[in-house]
N, C-alpha and C positions, 0 to 999 in steps of 0.2 A: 549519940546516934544509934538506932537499933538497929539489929545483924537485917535486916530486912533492907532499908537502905542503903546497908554498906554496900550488898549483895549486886543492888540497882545500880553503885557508880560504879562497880566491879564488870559488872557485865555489858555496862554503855565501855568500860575500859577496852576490854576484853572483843566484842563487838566491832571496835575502830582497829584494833591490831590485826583480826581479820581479816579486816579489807585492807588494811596495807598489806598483808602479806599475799591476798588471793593479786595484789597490783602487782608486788616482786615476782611472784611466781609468773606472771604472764609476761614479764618484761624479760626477766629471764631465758622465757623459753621462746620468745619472739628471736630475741637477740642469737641466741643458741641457732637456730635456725636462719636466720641473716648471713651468719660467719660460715656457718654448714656451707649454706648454698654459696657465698662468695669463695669460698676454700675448693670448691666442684668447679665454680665456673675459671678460677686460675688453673686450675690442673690440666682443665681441657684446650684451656691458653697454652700452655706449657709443652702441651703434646703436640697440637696443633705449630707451635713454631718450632718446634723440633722437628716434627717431618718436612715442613718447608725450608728450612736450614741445613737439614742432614743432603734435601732432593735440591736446593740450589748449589750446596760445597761440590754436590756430582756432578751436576751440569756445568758449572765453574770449571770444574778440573779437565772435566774430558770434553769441554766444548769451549769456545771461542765466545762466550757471551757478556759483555762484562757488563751489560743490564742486570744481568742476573746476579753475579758476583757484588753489584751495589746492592741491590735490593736483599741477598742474602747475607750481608755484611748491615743493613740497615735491622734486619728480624734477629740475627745474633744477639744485636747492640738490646734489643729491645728482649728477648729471652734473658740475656743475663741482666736487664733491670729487674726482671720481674724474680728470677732465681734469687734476686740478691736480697731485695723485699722477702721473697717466702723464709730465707735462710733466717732473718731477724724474729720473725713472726709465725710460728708454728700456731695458724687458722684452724686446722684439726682439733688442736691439741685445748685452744682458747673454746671451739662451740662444746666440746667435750668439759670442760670446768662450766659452762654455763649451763649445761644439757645439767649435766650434779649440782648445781647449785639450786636450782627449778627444779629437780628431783626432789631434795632439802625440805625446800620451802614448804610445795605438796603436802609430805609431812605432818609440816609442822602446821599448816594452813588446816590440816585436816584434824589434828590436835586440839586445835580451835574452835574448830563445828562440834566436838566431840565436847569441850569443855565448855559451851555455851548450850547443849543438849543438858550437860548435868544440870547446869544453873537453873534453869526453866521447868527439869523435872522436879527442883527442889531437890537433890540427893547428895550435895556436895555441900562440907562443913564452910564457914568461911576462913577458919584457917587453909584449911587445905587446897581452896578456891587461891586464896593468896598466895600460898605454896607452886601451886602448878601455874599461876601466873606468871610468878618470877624465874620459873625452873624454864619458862617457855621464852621467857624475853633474854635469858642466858644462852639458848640454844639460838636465838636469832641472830646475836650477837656473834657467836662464835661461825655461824655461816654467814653471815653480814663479810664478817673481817677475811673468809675465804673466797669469796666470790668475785670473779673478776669486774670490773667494770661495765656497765651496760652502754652501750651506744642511742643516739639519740632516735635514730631509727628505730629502735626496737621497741622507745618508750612510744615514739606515734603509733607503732602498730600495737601495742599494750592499748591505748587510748581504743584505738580502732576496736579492737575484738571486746573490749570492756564494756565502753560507751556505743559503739555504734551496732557491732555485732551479737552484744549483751552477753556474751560468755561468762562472765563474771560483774559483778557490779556492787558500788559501793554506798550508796542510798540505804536506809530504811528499806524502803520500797524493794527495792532493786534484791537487796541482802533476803530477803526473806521470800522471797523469789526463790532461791535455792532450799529453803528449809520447809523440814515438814509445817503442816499445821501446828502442830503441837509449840514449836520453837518460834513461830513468830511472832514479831512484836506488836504488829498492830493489833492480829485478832486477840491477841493475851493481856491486851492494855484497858 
């Protein structure tokens, strides 16, 4: 086979990893953003039944209400579920490894556009093409095995801003969308 072709399934390779990773990176950063905002919206939970727990224990004590004393003894019960949930589950701590793992990807997404710019200018050996293919699917790996888990929510809204909102896309079509003239594939074919 001549270095011209290899170049070809090298760069349809290369091309498709891409787009998996422009897919991680938005799923990533969807999800990161999910746990942000569900980690805001417990705290405000958290505060919110704390002042109504701290202003019914007062009414309770120095008044004669014992409406109040259930219903403050009901928000307790339901404060300390939610304390006891956050205690197992540091939500900060999880959109924060996802917020860096979608940092990561960025990257390495962008390593991609970068090594698919040389391909197209002709400027890259096909060892060395080989080379920084492998060196990149190492570094995916190694953030792959660090990154927390995605939720399913995050991968709908990955679909959403990909497919529906077109932020990123993984077509032919779609892919080159992003790239200069120079790099894409229809008009270069």
């Amino acid at each position: 086979m001549d270095t011209n072709s290899q170049v070809k399934i090298l760069e349809s390779q290369i091309r498709e990893c891409f787009g998996r990773v422009v897919w991680s990176h938005k799923t990533q950063e969807k999800c990161a953003d999910i746990i942000s905002n569900r980690h805001n919206v417990i705290k405000y939970i958290q505060i919110v039944l704390s002042a109504l727990t701290t202003t019914g224990v007062l009414i309770a004590v120095f008044g004669e209400n014992k409406i109040i004393g259930i219903v403050t003894a009901i928000l307790s019960a339901i404060l300390f579920a939610i304390n006891t949930y956050v205690k197992g589950h540091d939500l900060g701590e999880i959109a924060q490894k996802h917020s860096e793992s979608a940092s990561d990807l960025w990257n390495v997404r962008e390593e991609y556009f970068s090594l698919l710019t040389d391909i197209k200018a002709e400027i890259i050996e096909l060892d060395v093409l080989i080379e920084k293919r492998d060196s990149l699917k190492d570094r995916l790996n190694n953030i792959y095995k660090g990154s927390p888990r995605t939720i399913n929510k995050a991968y709908k809204e990955a679909t959403k801003a990909l497919k529906l909102n077109e932020e990123l896309t993984l077509s032919n079509d779609e892919i080159d969308m992003f790239l200069p003239n120079e790099l894409k594939k229809e008009i270069n074919e």
